[in-house]
N, C-alpha and C positions, 0 to 999 in steps of 0.2 A: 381452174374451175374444176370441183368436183363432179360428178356425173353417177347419179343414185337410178340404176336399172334397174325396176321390178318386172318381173314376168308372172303372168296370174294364169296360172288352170280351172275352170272353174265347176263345180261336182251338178251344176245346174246352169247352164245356159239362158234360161229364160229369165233369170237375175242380171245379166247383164246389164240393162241401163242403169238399174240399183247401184250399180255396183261400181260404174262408172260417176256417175253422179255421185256417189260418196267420195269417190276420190278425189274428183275435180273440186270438191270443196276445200282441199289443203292447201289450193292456191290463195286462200286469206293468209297463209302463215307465212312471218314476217321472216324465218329460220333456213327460208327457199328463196332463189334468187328468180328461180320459172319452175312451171311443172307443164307436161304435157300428159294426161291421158289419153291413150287410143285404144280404141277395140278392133280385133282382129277383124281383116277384111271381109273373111269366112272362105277365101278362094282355094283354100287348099286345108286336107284334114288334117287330125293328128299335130294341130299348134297349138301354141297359149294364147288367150282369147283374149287379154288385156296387158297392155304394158304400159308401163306407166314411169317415167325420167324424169326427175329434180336434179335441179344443178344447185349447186353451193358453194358459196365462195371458198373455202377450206373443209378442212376434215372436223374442225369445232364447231359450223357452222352443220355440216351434216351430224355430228352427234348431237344437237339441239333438236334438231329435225325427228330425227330417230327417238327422241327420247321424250316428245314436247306430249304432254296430256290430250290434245284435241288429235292430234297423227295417233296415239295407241288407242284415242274411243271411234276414230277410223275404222283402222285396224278392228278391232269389236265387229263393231257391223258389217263388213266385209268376211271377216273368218268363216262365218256358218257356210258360205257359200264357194270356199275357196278348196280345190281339192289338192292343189300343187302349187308350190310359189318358188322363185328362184331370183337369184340377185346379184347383182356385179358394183361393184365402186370403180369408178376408173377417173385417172388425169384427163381434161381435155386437153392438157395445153400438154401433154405426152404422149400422144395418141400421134403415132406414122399414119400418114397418108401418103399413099403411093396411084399416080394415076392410071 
């Protein structure tokens, strides 16, 4: 399973639920196998205020994702509000866990 991490900084705060809410609607797309949006708890400063993780079955199934028309008019409406973003791809079924 693929594992698509976004981390959101964002240049306005009081956009948050906005902003959440646009996101959490890309769990209609058929190109995700789950999405989790979350917003930062607020308990400590100096973090990214929304993360947001899709899984997908392979790496074609994430470049659908990435490239599908309703995720870039997402994307749109999320940008004006976005001051920082950052990203990771990682295996889950590669992924050490050590207890």
């Amino acid at each position: 399973m693929i594992n698509h991490l976004v981390l959101i900084k964002l240049s306005d705060v009081t956009r948050r639920d906005f902003c959440v809410a646009q996101l959490q609607s890309l769990e209609r797309l058929d190109n995700c196998e789950s999405i989790v949006v979350a917003p930062e708890l607020g308990q400590a400063p100096n973090r990214w205020d929304i993360a947001v993780i899709s899984q997908h079955r392979d790496a074609t199934q994430l470049e659908e994702f990435r490239v599908d028309e309703f995720h870039r008019q997402v994307g749109g409406e999320v940008a004006p509000f976005v001051e920082a973003m950052s990203s990771v791809d990682f295996d889950s079924d590669r992924v050490a866990v050590s207890a």
